[in-house]
DSSP file (Angstrom, degrees, kcal/mol; ACC not computed):
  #  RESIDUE AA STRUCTURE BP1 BP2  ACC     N-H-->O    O-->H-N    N-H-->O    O-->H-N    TCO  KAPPA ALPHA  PHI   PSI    X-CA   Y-CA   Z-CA
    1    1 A X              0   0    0      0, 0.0    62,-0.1     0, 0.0     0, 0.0   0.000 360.0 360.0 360.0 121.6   -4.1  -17.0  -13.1
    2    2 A X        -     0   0    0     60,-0.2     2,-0.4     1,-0.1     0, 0.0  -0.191 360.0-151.7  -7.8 113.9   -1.2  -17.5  -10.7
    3    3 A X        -     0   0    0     61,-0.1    61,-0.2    62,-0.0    -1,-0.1  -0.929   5.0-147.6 -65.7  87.1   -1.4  -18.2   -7.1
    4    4 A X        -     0   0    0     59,-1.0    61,-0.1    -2,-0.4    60,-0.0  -0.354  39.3 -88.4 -69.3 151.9    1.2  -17.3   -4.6
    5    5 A X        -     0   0    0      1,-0.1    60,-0.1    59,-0.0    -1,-0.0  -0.058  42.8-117.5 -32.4 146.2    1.8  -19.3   -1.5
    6    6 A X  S    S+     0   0    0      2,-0.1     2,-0.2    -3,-0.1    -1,-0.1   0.003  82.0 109.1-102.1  37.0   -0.5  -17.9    1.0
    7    7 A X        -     0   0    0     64,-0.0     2,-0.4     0, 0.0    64,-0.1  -0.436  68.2-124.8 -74.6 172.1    2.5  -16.8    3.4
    8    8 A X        -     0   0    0     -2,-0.2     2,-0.3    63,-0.1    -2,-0.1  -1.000  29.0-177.2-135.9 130.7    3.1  -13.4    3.6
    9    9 A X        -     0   0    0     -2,-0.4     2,-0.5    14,-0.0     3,-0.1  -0.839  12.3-143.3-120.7 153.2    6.5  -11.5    2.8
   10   10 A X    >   -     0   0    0     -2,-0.3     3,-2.0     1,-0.1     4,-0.4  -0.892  27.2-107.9-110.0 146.2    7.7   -8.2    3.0
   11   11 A X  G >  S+     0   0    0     -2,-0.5     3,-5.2     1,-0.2    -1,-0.1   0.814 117.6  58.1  -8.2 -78.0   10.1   -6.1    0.9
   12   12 A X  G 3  S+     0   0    0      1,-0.3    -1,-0.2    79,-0.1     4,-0.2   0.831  99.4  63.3 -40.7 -35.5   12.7   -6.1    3.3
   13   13 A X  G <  S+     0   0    0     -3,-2.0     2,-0.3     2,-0.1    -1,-0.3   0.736  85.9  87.7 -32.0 -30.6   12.5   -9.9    2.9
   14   14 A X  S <  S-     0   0    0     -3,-5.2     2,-0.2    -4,-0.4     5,-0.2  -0.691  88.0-114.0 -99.3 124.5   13.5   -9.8   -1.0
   15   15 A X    >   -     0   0    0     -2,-0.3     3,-3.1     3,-0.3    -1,-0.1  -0.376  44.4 -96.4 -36.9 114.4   17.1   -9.9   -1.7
   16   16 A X  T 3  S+     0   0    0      1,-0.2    -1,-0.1    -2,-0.2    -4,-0.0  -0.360 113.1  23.7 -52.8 135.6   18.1   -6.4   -3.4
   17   17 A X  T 3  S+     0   0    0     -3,-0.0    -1,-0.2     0, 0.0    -2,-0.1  -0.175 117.8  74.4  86.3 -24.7   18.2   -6.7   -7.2
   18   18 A X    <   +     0   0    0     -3,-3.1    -3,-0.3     2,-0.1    -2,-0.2  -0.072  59.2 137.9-130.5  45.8   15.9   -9.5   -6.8
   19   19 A X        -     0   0    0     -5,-0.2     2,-1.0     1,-0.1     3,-0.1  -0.246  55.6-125.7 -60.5 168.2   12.7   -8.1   -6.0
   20   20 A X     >  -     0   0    0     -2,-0.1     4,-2.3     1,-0.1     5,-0.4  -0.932  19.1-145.3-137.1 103.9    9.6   -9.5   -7.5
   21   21 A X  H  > S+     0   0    0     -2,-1.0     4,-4.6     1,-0.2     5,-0.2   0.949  98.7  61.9 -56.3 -34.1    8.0   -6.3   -9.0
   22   22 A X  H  > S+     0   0    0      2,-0.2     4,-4.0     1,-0.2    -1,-0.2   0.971 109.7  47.5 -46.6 -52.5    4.2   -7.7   -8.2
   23   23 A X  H  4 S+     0   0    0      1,-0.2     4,-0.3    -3,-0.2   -12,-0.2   0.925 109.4  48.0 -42.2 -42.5    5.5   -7.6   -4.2
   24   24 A X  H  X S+     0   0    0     -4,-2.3     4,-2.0     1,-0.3    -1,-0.2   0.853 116.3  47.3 -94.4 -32.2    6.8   -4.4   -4.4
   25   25 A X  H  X S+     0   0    0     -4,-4.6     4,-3.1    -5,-0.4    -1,-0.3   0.953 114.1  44.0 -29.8 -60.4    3.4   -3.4   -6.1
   26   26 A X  H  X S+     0   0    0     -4,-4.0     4,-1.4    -5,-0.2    -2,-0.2   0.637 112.3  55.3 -85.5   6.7    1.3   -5.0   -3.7
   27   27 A X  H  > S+     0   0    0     -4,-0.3     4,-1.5    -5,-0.2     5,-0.2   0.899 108.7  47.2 -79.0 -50.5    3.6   -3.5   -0.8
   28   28 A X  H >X S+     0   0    0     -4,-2.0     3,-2.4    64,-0.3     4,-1.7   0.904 116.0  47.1 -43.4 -74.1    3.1    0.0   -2.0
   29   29 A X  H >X S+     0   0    0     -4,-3.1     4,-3.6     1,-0.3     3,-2.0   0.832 120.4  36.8 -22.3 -83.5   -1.0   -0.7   -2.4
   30   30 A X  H 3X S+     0   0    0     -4,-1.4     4,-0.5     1,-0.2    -1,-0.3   0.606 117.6  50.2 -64.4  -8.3   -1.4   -2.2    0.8
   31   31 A X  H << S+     0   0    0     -3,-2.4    -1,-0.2    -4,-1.5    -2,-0.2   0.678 114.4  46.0-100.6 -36.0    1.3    0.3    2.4
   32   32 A X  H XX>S+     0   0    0     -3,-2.0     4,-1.6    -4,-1.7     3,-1.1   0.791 114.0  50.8 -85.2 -56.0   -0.8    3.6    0.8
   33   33 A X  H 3X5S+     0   0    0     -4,-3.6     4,-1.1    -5,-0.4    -2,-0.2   0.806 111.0  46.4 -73.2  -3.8   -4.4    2.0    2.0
   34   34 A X  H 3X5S+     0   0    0     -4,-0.5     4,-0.9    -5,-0.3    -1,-0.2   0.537 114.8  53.7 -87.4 -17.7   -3.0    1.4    6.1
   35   35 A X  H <>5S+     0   0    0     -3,-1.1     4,-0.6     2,-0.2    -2,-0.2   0.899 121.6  22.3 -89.3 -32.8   -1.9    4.7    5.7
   36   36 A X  H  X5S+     0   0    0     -4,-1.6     4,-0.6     2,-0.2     3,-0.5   0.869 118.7  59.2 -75.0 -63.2   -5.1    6.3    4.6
   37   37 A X  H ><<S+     0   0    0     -4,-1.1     3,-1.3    -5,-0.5     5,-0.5   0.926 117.7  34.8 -54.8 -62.5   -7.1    3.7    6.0
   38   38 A X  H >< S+     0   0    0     -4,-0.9     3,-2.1     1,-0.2    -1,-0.2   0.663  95.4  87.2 -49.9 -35.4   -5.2    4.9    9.9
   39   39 A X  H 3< S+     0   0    0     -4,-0.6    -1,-0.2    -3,-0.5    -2,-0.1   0.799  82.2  48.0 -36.5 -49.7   -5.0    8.1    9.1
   40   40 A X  T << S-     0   0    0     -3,-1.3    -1,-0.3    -4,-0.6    -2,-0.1   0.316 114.8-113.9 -84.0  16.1   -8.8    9.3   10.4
   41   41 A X  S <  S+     0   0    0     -3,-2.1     2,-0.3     1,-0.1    -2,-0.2   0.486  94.7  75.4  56.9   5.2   -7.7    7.2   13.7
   42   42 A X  S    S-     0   0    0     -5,-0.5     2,-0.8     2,-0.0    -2,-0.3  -0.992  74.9-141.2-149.9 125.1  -10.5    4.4   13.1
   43   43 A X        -     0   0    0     -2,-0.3     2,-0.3    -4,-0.1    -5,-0.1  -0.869  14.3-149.7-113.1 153.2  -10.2    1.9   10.6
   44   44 A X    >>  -     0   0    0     -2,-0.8     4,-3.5    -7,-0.2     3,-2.3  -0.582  14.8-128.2-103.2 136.6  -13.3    1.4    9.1
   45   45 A X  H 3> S+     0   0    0      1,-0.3     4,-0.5    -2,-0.3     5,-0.1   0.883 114.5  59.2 -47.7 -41.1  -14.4   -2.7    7.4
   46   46 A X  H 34 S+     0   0    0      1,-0.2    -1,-0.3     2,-0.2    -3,-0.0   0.588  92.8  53.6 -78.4  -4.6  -15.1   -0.6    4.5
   47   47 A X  H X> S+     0   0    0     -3,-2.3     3,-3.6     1,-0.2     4,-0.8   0.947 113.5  48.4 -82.9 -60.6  -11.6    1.0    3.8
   48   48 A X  H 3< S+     0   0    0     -4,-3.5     4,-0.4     1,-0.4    -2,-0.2   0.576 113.9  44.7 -79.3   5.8  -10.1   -2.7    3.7
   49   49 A X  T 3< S+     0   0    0     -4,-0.5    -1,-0.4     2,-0.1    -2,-0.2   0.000 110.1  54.6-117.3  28.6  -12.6   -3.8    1.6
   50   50 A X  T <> S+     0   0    0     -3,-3.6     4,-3.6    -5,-0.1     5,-0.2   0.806 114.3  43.9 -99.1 -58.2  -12.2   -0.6   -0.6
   51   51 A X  H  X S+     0   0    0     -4,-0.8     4,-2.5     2,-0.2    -2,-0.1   0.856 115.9  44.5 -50.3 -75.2   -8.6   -1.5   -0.9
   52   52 A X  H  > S+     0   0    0     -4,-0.4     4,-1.3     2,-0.3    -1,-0.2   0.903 117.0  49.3 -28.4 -74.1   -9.1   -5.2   -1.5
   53   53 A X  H  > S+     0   0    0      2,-0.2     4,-2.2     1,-0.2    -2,-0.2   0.887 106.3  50.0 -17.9 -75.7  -11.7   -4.5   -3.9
   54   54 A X  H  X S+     0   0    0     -4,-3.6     4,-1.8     2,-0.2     5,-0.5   0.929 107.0  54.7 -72.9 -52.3  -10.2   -2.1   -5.8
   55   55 A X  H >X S+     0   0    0     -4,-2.5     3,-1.4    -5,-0.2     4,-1.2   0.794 113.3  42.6 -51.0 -92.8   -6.8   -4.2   -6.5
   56   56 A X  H >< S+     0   0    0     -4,-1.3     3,-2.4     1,-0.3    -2,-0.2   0.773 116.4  50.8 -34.0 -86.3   -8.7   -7.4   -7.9
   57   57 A X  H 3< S+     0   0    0     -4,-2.2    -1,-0.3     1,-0.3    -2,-0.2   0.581 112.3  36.7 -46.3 -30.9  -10.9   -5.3   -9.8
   58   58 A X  H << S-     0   0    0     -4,-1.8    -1,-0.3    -3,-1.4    -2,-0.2   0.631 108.9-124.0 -97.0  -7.4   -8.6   -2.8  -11.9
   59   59 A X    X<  +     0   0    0     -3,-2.4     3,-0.6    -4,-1.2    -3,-0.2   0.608  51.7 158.1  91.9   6.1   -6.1   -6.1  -12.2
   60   60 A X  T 3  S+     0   0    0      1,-0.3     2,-1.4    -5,-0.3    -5,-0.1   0.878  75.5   8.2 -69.8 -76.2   -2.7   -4.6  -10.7
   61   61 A X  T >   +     0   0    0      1,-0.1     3,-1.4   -36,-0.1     2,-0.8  -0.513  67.4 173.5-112.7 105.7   -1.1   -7.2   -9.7
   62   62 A X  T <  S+     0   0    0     -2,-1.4   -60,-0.2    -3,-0.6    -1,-0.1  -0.238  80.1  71.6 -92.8  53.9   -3.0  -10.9  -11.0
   63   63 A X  T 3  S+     0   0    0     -2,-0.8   -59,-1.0   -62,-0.1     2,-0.5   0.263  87.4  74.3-132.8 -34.7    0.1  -13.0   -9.6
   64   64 A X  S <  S-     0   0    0     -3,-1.4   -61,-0.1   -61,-0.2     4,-0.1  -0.798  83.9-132.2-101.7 124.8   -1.1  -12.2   -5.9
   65   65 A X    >>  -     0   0    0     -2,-0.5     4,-1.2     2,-0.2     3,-0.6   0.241  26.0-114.4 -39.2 179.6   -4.2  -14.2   -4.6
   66   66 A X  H 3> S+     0   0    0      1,-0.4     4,-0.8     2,-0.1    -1,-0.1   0.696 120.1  59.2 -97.8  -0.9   -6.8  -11.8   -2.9
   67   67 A X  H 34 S+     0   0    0      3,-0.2    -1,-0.4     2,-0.2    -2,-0.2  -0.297 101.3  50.9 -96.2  43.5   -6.1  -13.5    0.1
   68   68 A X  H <> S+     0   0    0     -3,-0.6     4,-2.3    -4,-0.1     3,-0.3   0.327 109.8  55.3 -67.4 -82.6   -2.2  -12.6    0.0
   69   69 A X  H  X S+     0   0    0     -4,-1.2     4,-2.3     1,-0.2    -2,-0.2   0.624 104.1  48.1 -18.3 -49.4   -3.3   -9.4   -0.4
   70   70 A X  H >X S+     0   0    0     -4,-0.8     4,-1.5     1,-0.2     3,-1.1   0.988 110.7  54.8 -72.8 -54.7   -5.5   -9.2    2.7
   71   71 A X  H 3> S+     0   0    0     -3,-0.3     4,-0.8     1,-0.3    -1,-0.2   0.782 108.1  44.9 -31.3 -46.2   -3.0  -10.5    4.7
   72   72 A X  H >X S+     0   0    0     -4,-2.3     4,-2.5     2,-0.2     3,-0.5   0.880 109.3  51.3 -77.8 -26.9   -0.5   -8.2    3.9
   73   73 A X  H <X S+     0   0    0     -4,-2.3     4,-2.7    -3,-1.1     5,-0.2   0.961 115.0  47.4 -76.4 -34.1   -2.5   -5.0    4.1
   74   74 A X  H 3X S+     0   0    0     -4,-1.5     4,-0.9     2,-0.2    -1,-0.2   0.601 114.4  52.4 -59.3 -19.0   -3.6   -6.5    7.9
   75   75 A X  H <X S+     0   0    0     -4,-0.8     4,-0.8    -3,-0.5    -1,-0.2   0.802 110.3  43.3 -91.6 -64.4    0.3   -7.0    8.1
   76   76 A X  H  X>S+     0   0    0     -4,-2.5     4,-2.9     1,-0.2     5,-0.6   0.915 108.8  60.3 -61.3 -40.6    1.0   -3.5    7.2
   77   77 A X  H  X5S+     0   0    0     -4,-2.7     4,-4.2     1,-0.3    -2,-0.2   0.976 104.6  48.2 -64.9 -30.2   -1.7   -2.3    9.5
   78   78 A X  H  <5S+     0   0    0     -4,-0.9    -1,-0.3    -5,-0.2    -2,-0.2   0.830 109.4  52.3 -66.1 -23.5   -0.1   -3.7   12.4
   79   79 A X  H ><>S+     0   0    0     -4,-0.8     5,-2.2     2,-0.2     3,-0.6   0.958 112.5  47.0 -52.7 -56.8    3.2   -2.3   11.5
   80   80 A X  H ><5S+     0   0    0     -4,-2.9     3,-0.7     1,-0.3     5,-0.3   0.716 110.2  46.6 -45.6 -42.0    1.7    1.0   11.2
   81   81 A X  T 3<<S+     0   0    0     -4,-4.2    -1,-0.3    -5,-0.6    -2,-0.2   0.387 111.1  63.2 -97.4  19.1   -0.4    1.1   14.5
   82   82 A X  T < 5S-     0   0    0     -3,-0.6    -2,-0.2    -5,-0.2    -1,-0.2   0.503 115.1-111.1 -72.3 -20.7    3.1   -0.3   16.1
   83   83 A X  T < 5S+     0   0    0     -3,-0.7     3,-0.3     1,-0.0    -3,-0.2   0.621  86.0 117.3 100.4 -10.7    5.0    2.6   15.3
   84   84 A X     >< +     0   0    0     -5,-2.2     4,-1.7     1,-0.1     5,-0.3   0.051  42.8 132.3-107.3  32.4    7.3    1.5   12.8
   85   85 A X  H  >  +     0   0    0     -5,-0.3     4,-2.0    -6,-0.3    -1,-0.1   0.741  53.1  48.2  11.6 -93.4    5.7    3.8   10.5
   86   86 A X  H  > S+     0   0    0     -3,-0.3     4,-1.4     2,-0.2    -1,-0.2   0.635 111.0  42.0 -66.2 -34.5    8.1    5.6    8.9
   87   87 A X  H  > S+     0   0    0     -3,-0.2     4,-0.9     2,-0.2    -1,-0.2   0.648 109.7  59.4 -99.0 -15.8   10.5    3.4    7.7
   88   88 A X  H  X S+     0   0    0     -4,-1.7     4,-0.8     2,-0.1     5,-0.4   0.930 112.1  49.6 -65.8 -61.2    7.7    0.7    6.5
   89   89 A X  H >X S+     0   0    0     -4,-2.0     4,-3.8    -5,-0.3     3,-0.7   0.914 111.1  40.7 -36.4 -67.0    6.6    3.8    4.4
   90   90 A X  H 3X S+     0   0    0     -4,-1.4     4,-1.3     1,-0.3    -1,-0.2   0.924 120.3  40.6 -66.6 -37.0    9.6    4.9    2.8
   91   91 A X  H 3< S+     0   0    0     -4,-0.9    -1,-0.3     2,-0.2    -2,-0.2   0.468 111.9  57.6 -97.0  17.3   11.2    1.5    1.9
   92   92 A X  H X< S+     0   0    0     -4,-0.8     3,-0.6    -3,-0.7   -64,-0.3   0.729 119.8  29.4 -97.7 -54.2    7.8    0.1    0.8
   93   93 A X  H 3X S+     0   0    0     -4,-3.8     4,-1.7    -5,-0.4     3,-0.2   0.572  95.4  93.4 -79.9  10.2    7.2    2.9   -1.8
   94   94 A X  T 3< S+     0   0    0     -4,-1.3    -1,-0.2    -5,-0.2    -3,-0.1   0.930  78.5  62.0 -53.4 -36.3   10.8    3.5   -2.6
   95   95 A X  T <4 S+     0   0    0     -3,-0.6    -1,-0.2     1,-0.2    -2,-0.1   0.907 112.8  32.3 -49.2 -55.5   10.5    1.2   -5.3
   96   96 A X  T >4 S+     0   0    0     -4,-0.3     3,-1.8    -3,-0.2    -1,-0.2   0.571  83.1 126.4 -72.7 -22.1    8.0    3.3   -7.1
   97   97 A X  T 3< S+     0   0    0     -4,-1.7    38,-0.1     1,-0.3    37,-0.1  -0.241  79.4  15.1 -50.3 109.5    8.9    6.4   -6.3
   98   98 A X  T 3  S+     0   0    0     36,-1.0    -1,-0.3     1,-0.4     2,-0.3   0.207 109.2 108.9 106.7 -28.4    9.5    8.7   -9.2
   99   99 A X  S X  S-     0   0    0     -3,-1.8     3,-2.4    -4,-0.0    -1,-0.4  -0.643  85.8-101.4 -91.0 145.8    7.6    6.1  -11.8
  100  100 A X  T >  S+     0   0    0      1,-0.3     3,-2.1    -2,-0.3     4,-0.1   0.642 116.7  58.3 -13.2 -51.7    4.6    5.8  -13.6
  101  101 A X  T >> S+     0   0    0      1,-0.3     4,-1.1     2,-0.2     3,-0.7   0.385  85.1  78.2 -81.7   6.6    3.0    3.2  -10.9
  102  102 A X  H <> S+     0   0    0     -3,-2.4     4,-1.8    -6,-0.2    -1,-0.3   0.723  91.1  54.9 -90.0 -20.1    3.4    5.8   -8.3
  103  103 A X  H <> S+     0   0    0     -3,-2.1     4,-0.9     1,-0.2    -1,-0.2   0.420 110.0  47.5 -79.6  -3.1    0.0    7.4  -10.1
  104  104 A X  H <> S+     0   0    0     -3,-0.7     4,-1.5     2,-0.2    -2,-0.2   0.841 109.2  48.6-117.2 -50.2   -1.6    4.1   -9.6
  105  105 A X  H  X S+     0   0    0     -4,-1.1     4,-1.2     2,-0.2    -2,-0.2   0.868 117.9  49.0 -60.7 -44.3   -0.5    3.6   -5.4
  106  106 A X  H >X S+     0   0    0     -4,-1.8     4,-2.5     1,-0.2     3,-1.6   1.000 110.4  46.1 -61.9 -70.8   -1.9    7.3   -5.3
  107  107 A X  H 3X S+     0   0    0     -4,-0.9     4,-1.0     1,-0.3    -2,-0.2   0.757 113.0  49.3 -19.6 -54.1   -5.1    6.3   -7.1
  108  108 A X  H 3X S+     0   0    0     -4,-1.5     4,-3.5     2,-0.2    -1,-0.3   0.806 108.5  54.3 -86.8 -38.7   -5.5    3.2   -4.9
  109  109 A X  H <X S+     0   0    0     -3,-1.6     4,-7.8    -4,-1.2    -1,-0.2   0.931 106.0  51.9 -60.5 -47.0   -5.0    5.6   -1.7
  110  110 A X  H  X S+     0   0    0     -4,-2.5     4,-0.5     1,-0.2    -1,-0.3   0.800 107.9  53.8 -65.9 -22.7   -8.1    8.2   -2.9
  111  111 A X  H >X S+     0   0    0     -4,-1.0     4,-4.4     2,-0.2     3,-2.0   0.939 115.0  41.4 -70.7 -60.9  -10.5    5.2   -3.2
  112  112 A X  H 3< S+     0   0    0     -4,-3.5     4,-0.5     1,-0.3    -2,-0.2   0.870 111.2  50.1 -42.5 -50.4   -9.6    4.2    0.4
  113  113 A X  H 3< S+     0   0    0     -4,-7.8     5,-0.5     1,-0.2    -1,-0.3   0.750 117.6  40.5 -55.4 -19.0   -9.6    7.3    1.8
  114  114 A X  H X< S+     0   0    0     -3,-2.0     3,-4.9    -4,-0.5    -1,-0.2   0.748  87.5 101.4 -96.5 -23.6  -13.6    8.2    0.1
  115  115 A X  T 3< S+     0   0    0     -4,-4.4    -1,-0.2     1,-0.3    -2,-0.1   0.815  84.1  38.2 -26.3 -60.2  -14.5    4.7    0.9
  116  116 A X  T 3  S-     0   0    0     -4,-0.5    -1,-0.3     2,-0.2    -2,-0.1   0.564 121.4-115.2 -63.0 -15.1  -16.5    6.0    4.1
  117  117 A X  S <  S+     0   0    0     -3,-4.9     2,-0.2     1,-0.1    -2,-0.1   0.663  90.8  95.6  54.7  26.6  -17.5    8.8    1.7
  118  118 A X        -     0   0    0     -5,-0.5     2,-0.4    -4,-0.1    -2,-0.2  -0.904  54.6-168.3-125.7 128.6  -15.5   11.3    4.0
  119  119 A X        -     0   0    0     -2,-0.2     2,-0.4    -3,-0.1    -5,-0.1  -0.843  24.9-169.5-100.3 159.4  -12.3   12.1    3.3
  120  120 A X    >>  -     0   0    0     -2,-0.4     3,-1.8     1,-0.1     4,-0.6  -0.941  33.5 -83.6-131.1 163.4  -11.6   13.7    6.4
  121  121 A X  H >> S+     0   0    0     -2,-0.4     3,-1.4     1,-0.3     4,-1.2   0.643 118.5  52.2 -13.5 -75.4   -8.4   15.9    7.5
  122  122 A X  H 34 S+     0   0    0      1,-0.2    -1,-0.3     2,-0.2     4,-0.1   0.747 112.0  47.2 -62.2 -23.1   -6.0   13.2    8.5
  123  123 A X  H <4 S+     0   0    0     -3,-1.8    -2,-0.2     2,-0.2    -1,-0.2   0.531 104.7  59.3 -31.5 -44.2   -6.4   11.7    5.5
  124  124 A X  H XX S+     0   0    0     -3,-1.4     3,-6.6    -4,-0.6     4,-0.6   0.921 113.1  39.8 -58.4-108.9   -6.1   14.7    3.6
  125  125 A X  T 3< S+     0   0    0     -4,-1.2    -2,-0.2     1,-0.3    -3,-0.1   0.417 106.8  66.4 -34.8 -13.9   -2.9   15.1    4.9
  126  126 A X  T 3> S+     0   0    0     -5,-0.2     4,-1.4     2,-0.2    -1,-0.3   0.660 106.0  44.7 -74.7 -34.7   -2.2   11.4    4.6
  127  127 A X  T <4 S+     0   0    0     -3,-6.6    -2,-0.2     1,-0.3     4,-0.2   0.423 101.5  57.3-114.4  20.0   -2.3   11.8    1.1
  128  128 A X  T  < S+     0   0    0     -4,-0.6    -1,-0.3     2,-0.1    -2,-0.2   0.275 105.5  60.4 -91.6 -15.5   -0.4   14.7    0.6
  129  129 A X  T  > S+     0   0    0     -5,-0.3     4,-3.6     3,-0.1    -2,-0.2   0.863 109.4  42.4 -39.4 -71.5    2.5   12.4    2.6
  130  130 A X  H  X S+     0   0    0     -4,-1.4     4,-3.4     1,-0.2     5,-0.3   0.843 103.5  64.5 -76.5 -58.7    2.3    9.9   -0.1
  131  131 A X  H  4 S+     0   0    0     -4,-0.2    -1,-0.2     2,-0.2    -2,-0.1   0.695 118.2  31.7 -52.1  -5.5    2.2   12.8   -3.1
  132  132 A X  H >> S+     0   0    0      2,-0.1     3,-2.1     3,-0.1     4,-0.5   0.746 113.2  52.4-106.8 -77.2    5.9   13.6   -1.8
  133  133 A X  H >X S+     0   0    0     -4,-3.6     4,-1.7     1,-0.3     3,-1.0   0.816 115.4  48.4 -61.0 -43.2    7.2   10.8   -0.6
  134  134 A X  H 3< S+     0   0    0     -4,-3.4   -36,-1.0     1,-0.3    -1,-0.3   0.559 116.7  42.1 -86.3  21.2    6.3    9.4   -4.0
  135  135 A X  H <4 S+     0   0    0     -3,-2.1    -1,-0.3    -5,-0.3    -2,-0.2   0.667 125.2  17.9-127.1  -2.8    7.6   12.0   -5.7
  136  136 A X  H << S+     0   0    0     -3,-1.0     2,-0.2    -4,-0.5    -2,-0.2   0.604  87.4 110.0-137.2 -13.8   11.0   13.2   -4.4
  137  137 A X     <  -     0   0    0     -4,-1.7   -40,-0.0    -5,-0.1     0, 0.0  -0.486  67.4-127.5-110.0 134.2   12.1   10.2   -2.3
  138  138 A X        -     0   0    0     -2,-0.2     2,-0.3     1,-0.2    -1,-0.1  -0.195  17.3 -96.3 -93.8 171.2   15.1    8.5   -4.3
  139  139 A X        -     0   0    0      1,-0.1    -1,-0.2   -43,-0.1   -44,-0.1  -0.623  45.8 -92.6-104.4 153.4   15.7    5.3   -5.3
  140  140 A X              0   0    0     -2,-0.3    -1,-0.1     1,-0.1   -49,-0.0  -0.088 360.0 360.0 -48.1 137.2   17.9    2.8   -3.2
  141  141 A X              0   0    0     -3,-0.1    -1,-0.1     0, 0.0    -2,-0.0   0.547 360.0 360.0 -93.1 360.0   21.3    3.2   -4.5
């Protein structure tokens, strides 16, 4: 299996038209579990190792190490608890949004969130966020 460099990039990084569809996967993943994970205010060791977990195991993208991975969701989380939020959100699932893999970013979200084995209210509502966005929010022209 394939290794990537163990830098970490973001979307916005990737020339448009020449995205690397594994990134724009493993932005969405990590992008849906800091959102979940943040959601309850506290994140909990076990959400990022739900996350983590669950990506290696079901195989979604086996071009990024699992240490990429971790990096980027820690990446994301810092975005998230910075406040740039909103726009990390939209243009990290834009890619998927409206496709097939948007049932998989969702999946990945409901693991995180049950990880603690509560999903609790902000969470809820976190992932009713994520059922929209990934379902009406258009793709970059």
């Amino acid at each position: 299996m394939a290794k990537r460099p163990t830098h970490s990039i973001t979307i916005a990084e990737l020339p448009a038209g020449r995205r690397d569809p594994d990134e724009d996967m493993l932005q969405a993943l990590v992008t849906a579990g800091a959102l979940v994970a943040l959601a309850d205010g506290e994140l909990a060791p076990v959400e990022r190792g739900e996350l983590l977990s669950f990506i290696d195991r079901q195989g979604f993208i086996p071009t990024i190490s699992q240490q990429d991975a971790a990096a980027a969701f820690d990446n994301r989380v810092r975005q998230l608890e910075d406040r740039y939020g909103a726009n990390v959100i939209l243009e990290t699932l834009r890619p998927l949004a409206g496709l097939s893999l948007a049932s998989v970013v969702m999946r990945t979200a409901e693991r995180v969130a049950a990880a603690d084995r509560k999903i609790h209210r902000g969470e809820q509502r976190a992932l009713q966020v994520l059922r929209l966005v990934l379902k009406t929010l258009p793709a970059r022209c």
